[in-house]
N, C-alpha and C positions, 0 to 999 in steps of 0.2 A: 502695707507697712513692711519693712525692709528687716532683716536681721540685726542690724546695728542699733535702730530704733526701738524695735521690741528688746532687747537687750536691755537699753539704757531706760527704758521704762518700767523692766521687769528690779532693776536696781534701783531706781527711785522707790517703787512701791517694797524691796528690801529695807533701804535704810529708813521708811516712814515704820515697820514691826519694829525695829530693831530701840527706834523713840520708842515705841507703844510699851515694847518689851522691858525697857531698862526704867518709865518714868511709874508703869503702873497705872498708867491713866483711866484704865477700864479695870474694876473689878467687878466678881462676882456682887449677884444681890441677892438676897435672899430669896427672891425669885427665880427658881433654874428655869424654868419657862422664859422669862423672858430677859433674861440673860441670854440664853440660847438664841432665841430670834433675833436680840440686837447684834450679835458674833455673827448669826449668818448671815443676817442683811451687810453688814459689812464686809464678810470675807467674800460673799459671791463674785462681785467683780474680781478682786486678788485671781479669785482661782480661776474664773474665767482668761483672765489675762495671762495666765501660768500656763496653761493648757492652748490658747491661741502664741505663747513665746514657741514653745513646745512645736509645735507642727511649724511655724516657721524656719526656725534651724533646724528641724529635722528635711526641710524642703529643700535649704540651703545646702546641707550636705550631701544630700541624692543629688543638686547640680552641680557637686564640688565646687563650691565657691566657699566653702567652710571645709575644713580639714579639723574634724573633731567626733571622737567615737561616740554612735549612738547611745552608747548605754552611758556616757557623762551625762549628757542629754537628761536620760529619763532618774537616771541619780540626783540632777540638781532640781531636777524639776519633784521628783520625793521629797529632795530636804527641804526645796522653800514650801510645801504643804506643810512641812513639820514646822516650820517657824510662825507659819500664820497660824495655826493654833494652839503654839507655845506662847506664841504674843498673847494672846488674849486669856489661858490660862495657867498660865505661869506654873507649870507640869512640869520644868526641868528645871536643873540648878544653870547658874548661868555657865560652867564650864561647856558643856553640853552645849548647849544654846550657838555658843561661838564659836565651838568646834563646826556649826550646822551652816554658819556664818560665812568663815571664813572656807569653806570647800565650795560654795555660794559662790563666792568671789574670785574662787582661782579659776575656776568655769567660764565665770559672766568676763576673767579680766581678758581670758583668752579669747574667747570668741569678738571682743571690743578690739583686742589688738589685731586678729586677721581680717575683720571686716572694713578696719581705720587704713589698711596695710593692700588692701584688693581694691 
């Protein structure tokens, strides 16, 4: 999988929290057990996928074919952990939230434009 790819799929599975986030579809049940196991059977791929985005532009830019500083990298790759388990429980207000969003996005748009661009 290519940089561009993992990119645009790492923002598809942003804007599917972002529904999860805003509609509430998933609440606690009075079960924290299994509440819990449904949240990580769900999030495991997310973060598996965060984590395999992650070592691809970080691969991309050791053959400078991406021009972007590692520590954006491992910042955006913090804040979408922080949104996947903001999605699921609604732990922040939503300013917060979009703030975590939108620094998401000025990352995911840069790296979509030099990849579109090489």
């Amino acid at each position: 999988m290519n940089s561009l790819t993992a990119t645009r799929q790492l923002n598809d599975e942003k804007n599917k929290l972002v529904v999860l986030y805003k509609t509430k579809q998933i609440e606690p049940s009075s079960d924290k057990h299994a509440f819990f196991y449904e949240v990580k059977e769900q999030t495991t791929p997310i973060f598996a996928a965060v984590d395999e985005w992650e070592k691809i532009i970080n691969e991309a830019i050791k053959d400078q074919s991406l021009k972007l500083h590692p520590s954006l990298v491992a910042q955006t790759k913090e804040n979408f952990e922080l949104i996947i388990m903001h999605s699921y429980y609604h732990d922040v207000d939503e300013k917060r939230y979009q703030e975590l969003i939108k620094s998401i996005d000025y990352v995911l748009d840069i790296i979509e434009q030099e990849m579109e661009a090489y």
